[in-house]
C-alpha positions as a Markdown table, in Angstrom:
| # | Residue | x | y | z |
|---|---|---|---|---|
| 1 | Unk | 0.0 | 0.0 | 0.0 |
| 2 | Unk | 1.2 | 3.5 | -0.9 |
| 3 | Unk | 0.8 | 6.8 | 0.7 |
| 4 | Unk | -0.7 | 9.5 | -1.7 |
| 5 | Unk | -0.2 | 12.9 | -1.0 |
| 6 | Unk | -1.8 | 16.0 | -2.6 |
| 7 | Unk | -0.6 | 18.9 | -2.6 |
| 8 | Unk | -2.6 | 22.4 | -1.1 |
| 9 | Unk | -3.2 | 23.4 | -5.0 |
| 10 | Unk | -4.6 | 20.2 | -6.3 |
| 11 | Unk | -6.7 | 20.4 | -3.0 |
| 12 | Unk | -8.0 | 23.6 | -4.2 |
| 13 | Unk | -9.0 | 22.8 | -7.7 |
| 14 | Unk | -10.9 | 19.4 | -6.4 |
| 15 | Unk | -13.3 | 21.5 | -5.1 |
| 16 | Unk | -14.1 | 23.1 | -8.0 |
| 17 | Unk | -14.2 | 20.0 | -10.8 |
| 18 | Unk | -17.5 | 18.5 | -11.7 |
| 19 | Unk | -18.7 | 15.8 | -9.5 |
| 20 | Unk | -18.2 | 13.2 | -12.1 |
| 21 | Unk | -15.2 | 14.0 | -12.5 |
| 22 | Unk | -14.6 | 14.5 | -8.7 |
| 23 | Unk | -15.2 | 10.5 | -8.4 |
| 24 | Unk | -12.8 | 9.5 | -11.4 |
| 25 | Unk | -9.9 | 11.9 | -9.3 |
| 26 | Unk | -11.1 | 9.4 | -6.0 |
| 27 | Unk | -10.9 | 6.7 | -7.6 |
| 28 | Unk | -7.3 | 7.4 | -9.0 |
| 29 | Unk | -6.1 | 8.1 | -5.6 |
| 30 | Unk | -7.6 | 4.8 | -4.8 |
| 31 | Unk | -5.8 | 2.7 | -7.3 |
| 32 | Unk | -2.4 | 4.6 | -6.9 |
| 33 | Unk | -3.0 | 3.9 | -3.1 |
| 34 | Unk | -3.9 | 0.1 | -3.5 |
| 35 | Unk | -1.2 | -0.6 | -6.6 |
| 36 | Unk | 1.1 | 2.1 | -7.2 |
| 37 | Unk | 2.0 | 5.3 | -10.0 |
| 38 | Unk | 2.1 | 2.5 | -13.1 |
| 39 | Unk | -1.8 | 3.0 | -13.9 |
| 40 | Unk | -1.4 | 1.5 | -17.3 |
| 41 | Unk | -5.4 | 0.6 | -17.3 |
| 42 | Unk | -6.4 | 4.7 | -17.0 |
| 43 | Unk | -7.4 | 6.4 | -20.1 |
| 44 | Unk | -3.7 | 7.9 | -22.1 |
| 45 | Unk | -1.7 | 6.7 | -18.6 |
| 46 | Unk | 2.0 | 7.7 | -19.8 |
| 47 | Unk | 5.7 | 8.2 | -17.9 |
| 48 | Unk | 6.1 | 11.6 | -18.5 |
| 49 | Unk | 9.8 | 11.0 | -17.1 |
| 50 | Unk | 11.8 | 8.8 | -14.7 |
| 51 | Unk | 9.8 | 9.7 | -12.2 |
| 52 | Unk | 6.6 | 11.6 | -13.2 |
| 53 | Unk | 3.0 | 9.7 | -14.5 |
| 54 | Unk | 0.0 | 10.8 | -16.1 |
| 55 | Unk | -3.4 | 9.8 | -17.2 |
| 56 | Unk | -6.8 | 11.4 | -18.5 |
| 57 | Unk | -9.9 | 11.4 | -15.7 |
| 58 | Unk | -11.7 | 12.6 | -18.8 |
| 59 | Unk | -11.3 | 13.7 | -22.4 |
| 60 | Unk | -10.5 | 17.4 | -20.9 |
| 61 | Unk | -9.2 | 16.4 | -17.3 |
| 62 | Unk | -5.7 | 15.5 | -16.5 |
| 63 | Unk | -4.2 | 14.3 | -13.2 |
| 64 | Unk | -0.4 | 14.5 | -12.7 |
| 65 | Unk | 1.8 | 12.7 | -10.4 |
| 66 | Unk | 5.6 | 12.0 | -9.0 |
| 67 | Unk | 6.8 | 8.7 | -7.2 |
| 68 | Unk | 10.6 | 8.3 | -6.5 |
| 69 | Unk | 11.6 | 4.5 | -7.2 |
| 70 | Unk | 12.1 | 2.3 | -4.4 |
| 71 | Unk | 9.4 | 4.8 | -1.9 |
| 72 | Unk | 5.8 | 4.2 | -0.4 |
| 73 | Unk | 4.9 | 7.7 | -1.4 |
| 74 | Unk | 3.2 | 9.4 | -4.3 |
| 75 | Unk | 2.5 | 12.9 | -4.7 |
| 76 | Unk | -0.3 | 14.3 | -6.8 |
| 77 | Unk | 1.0 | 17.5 | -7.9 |
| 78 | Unk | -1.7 | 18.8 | -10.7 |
| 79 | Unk | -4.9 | 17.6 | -11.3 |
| 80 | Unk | -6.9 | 20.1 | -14.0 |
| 81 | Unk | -7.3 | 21.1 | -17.7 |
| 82 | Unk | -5.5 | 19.5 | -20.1 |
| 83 | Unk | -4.6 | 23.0 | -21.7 |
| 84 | Unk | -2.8 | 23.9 | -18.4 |
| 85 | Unk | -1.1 | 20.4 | -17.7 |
| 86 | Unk | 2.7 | 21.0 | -17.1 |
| 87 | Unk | 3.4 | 18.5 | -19.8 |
């Protein structure tokens, strides 16, 4: 089992997605919780680098994360629009 942190500006922009796709973000932090950053069965889940992860909670919303190798502990670090992803 992992520890997922998010950070205080992800926090923020939760409250303001649409509930649907509110759930999909839950439910992420659910599966990186139970099985890790490698999400290969979310829509466009990519490596974005050595370290950094990335998949599509819908066509326009994009979650964002970072795991160092060999740790418990993932960090959510952008969850938004794609247009604004720091891809």
């Amino acid at each position: 089992m992992y520890k997922v942190v998010v950070t205080k500006k992800v926090l923020k922009v939760v409250e303001r997605l649409p509930a649907d796709v509110r759930k999909r973000l839950y439910d992420l932090l659910k599966d990186l919780r139970d099985s890790g950053p490698l999400q290969v069965h979310w829509p466009n889940f990519s490596r974005l680098s050595t370290n950094k992860y990335h998949c599509h909670l819908t066509r326009k919303w994009v979650v964002c994360w970072y795991h160092e190798k060999g740790a418990f502990e993932i960090e959510v670090y952008y969850a938004g629009s794609r247009e604004n992803s720091p891809y």
